[in-house]
C-alpha positions in Angstrom: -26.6 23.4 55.1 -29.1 24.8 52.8 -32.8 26.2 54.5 -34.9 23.5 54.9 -38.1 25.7 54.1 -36.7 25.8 50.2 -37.1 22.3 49.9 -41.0 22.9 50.5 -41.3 26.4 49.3 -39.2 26.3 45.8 -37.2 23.2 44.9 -36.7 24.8 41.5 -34.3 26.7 43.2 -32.5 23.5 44.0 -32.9 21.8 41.2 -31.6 25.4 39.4 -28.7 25.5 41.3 -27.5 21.9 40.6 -28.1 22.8 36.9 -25.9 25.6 37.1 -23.5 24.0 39.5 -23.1 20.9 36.9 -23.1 18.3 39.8 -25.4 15.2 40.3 -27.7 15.2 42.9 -30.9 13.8 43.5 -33.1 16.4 44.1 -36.4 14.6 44.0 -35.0 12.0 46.7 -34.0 15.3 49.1 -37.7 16.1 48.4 -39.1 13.0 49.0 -37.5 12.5 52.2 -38.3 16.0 53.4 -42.2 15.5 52.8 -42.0 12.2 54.6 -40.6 13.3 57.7 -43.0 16.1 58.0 -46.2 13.7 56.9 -44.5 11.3 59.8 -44.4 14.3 62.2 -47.9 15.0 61.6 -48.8 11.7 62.4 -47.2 12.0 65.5 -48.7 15.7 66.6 -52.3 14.0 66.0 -51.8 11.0 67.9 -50.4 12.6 70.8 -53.5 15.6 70.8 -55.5 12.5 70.7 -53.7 10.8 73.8 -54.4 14.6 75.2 -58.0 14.4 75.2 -58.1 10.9 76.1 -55.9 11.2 78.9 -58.6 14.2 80.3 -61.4 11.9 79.7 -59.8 9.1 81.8 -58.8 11.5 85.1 -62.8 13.2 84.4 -64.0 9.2 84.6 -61.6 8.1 86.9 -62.8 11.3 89.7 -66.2 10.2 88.8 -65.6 6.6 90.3 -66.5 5.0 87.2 -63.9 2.4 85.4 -62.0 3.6 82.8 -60.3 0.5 81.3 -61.1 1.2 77.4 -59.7 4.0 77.2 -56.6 3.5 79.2 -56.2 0.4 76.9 -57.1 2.6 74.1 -54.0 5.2 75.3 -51.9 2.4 75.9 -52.4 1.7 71.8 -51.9 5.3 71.0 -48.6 5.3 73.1 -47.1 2.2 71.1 -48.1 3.7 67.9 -46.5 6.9 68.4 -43.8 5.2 69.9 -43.1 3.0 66.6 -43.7 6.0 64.3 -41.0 8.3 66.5 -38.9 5.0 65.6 -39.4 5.2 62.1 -39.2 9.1 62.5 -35.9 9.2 63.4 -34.4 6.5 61.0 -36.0 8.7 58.0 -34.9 12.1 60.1 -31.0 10.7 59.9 -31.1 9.5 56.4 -32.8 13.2 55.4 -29.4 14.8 57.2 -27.2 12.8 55.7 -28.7 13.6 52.3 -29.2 17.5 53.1 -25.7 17.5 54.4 -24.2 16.6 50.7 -26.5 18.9 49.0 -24.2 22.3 47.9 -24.3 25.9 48.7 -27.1 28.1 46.5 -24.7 29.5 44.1 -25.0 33.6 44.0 -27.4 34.8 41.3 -24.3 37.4 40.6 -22.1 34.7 39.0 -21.6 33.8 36.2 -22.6 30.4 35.4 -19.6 28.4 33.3 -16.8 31.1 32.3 -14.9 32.7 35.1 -14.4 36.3 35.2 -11.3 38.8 35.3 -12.0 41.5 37.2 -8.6 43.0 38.2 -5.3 42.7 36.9 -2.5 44.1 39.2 1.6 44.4 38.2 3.2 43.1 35.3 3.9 39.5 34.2 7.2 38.5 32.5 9.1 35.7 31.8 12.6 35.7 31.1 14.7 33.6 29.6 16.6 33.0 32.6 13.5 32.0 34.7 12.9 28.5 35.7 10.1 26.9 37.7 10.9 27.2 41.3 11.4 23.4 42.6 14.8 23.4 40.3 16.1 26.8 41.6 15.1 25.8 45.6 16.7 22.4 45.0 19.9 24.3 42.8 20.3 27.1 45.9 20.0 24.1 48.5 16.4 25.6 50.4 13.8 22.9 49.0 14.4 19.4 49.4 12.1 17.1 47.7 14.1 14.1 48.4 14.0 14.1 52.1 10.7 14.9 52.2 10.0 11.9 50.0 12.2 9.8 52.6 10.8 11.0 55.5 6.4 10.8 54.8 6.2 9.8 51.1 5.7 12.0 47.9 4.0 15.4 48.3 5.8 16.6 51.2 8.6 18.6 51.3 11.9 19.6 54.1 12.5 23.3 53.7 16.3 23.8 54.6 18.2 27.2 55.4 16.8 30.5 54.4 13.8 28.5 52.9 12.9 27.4 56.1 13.6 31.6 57.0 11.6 32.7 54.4 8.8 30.6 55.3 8.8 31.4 59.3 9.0 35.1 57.8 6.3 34.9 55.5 4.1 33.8 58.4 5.1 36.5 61.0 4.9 39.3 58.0 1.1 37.8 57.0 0.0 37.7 60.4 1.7 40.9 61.6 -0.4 42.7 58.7 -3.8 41.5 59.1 -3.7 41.9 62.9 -2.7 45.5 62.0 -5.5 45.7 59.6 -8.0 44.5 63.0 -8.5 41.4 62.8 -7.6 39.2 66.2 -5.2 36.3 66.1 -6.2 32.8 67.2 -3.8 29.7 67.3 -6.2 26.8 67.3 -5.4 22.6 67.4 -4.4 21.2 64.1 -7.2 17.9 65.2 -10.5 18.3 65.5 -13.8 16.2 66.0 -16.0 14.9 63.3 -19.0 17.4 64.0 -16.2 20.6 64.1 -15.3 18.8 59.9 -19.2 19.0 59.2 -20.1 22.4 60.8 -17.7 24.0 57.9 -18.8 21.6 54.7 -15.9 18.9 54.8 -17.3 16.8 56.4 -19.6 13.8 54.8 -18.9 14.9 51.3 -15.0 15.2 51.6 -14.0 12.6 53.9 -11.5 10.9 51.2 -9.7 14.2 50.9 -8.9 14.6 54.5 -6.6 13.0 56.8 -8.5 10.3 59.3 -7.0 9.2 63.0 -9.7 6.3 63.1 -8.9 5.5 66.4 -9.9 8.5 68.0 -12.0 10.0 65.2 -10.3 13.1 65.1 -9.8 14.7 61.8 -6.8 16.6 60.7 -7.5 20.2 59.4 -7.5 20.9 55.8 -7.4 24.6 56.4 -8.1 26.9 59.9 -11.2 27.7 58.4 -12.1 25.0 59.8 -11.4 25.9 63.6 -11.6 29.7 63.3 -15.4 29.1 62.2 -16.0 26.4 64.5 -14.5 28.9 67.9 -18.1 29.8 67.4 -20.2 26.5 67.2 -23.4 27.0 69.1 -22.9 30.5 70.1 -25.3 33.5 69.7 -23.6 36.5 69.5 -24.7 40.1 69.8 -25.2 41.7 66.9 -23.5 44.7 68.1 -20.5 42.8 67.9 -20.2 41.5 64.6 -18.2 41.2 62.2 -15.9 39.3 63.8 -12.5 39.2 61.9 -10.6 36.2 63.1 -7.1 35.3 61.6 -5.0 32.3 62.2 -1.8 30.4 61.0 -1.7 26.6 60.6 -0.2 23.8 58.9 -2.8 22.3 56.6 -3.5 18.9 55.6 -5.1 17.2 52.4 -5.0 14.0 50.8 -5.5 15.9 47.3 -7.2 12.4 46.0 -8.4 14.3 43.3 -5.4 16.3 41.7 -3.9 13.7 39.1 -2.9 15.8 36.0 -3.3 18.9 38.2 0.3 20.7 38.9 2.1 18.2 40.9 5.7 19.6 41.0 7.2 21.9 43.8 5.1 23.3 46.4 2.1 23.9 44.4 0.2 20.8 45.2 1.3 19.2 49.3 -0.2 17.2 51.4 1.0 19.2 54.0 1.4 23.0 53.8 1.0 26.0 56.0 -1.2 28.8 55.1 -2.4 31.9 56.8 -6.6 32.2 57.2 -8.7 34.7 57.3 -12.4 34.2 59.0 -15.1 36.8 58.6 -18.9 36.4 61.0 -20.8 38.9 59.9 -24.5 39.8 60.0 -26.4 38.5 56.8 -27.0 42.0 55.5 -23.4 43.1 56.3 -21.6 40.0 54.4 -21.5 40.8 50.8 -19.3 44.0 51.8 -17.3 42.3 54.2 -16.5 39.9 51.1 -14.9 43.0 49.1 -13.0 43.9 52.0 -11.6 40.1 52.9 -10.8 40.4 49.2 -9.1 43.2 49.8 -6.9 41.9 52.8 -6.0 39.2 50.9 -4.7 41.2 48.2 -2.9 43.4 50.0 0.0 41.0 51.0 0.5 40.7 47.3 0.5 44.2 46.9 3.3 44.3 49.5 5.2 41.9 48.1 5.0 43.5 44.8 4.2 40.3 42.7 2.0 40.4 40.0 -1.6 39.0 40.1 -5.3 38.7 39.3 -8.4 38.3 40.5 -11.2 36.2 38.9 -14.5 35.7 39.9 -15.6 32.1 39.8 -18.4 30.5 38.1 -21.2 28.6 39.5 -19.7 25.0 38.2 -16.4 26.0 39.7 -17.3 27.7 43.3 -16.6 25.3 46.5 -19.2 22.5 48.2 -19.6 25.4 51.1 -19.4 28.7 49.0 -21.9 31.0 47.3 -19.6 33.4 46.3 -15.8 33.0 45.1 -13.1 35.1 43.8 -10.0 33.8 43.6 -6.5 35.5 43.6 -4.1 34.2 41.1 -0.4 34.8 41.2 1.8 34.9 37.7 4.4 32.2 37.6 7.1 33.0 35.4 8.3 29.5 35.7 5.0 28.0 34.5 4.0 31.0 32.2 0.7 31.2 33.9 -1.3 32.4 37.1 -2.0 30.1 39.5 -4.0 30.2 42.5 -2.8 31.5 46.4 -6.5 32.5 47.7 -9.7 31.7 47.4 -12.2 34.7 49.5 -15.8 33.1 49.7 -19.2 34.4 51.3 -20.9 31.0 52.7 -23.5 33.1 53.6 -25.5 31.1 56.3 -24.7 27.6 55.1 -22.0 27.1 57.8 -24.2 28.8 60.1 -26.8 26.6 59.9 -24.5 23.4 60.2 -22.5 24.7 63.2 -25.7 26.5 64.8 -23.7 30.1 64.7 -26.3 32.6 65.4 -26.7 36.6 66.4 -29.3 38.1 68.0 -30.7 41.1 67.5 -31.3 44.2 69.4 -34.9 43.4 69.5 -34.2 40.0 70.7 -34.7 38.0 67.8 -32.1 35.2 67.0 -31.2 34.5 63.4 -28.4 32.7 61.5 -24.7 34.7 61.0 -23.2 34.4 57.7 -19.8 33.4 57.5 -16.6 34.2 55.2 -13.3 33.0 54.6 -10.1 33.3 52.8 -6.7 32.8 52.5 -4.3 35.0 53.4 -2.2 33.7 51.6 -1.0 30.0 51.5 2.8 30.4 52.6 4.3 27.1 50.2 2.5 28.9 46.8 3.5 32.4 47.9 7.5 31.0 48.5 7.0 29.5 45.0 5.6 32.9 43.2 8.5 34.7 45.3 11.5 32.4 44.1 10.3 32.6 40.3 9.1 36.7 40.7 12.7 37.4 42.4 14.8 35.3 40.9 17.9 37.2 39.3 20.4 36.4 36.4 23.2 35.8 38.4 21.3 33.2 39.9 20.0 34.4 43.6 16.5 34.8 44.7 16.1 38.6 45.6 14.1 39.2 49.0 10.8 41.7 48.6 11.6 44.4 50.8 9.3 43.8 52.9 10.6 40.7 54.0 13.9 42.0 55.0 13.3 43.2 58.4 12.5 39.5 58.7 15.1 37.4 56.7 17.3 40.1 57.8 19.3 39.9 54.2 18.2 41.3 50.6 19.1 37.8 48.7 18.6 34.2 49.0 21.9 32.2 47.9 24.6 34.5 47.9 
């Protein structure tokens, strides 16, 4: 959630931000309701300082011996009216949250506004002839299977058989086993959450369609561990002394994808369930915009270790995330497709998480204040399987294992 003082101080900024972000949103209503409910709480402060005084007159006349009927009938008055505005308070105060809760992240004044940005370019991309896109060589060597996973929940899932289903428990013991090398702690959270654990990290009003719904318990299903790595510290005030926290979890991941028709489809690109190792940063506000260049960093150093060729590009304001000031993304060449493609987003939410999950520090002095928060992938298992099968994939038509996979797979090809 965005500071409330901007709405009063400098809505340009908001209605700046939605220009640049290229979204609709009714910034004059968020204003609106904001000076309402502070005109209603005004009301409210001078009624009851009136009941004050009145109330000191009464016990003055009432120690006297004299009666004091008007004015207890004139506090009586002020009690119902305060009592009908507090009403009409907190009607305005939940349709204010439920507005302020869909309004976006300030985009960083350090990105650009419409045309992403390359900013590294690491290893070489190729394409030969030989290379096809990786659902017809997992299906070919027998370690994908689309069809079961068709049979068994419906399209966009998929049954990893045989050394796919190896390389995909190895990829997650390898990711984890560097980052918790690298200091960061490993959590293993619940896959279901609450509703309020979906808002404190942005899905949640604005994304409900994407995610997956148990309506009878209203629990959600995570769309990422973002979600619950952030969320470990939901009304906590931590030390300043002992941030950053550097958090790391695996999970399976869920998403409707409501919104990917003419997106890549195929293969494990685009699942409605998939695992992915996460990275969570909570760092002091003057400490984040570093510990952004270093979660970039980790991120990239998996790819580095598995020697497959990449980018990163930093995204534009009309492309960044609902939750996100700040984006780079790491894209991994696909000979298959003849592109780069996406395995992990690293964003600095600065305190817009914060604010919706009440994550705060407090300083040395004593003063409490809002964290900032961070997260990334590190990396999403089904893509980096994809952008390994198509990288490694030899003429004589096996899938060589990076070598630093082999201590886990415990073999240097796939289909022999």
């Amino acid at each position: 959630m965005i500071n409330p003082d901007i709405i009063r101080k400098n809505p340009e900024i908001l209605k700046e931000n939605i220009r640049r972000r290229e979204i609709n949103f009714d910034v004059e209503k968020l204003i609106e309701l904001d000076n309402k409910r502070r005109e209603f709480q005004i009301k409210i402060d001078n009624l009851r300082a009136e009941l004050n005084k009145i109330t000191d007159k009464i016990a003055e006349i009432v120690r006297s011996g004299e009666s004091a009927e008007d004015l207890k009938q004139q506090a009586k008055q002020i009690r119902e009216e305060i009592k009908y505005l507090e009403e009409q308070r907190e009607k305005l105060e939940k349709e204010w949250k439920k507005t302020i809760l869909l309004y976006p992240n300030i985009a960083h004044h350090s990105i650009p506004d419409k045309e992403p940005k390359v900013i590294k370019v690491k290893g070489e991309p190729y394409s030969e002839k030989y290379h096809k896109p990786h659902w017809e060589i997992g299906e070919k060597l027998g370690i994908l299977n689309f069809e079961r996973g068709s049979k068994l929940s419906g399209s966009g899932f998929t049954v990893m058989e045989g050394d796919g289903a190896l390389l995909e428990r190895a990829l997650i013991n390898f990711m984890i086993d560097i980052h918790t090398k690298r200091g960061y702690k490993e959590y293993f959270a619940p896959y279901i959450v609450k509703e309020e654990i979906m808002e404190g990290t942005g899905q949640l009003p604005k994304f409900a369609y994407d995610m997956y719904h148990l309506e009878e318990d209203n629990l959600w299903l995570i769309p990422t561990a973002e979600v619950t790595l952030v969320n470990l510290f939901r009304d906590e005030i931590i030390p300043e002394e002992k941030l950053t926290l550097n958090c790391v979890a695996y999970s399976a991941c869920f998403r409707r994808e409501a919104g990917s028709w003419g997106r890549e489809t195929r293969g494990l690109i685009r699942q409605h369930q998939f695992n992915k190792v996460e990275l969570v940063k909570i760092s002091k506000p003057e400490d984040s915009y570093d510990e952004l260049e270093r979660l970039l960093e980790d991120a990239c150093h998996i790819l580095d270790l598995l020697e497959l060729p990449y980018r990163v590009v930093l995204l534009p304001a009309n492309d960044i995330g609902f939750s996100a000031a700040k984006t780079y993304d790491i894209e991994v060449w696909m000979p298959g497709y003849g592109h780069y493609l996406e395995i992990s987003s690293c964003s600095n939410c600065e305190d817009f998480q914060a604010r919706r999950a009440m994550i705060r520090l407090r300083r040395k002095n004593g003063k409490t204040e809002y964290t900032h928060t961070l997260n990334g992938s590190g990396v999403a298992i089904g893509r980096c399987i994809a952008a390994i099968i198509e990288n490694y994939f030899v003429e004589s038509g096996r899938i060589k294992v990076p070598e630093v996979l082999r201590d886990y797979v415990k073999k240097d090809f796939i289909g022999e």
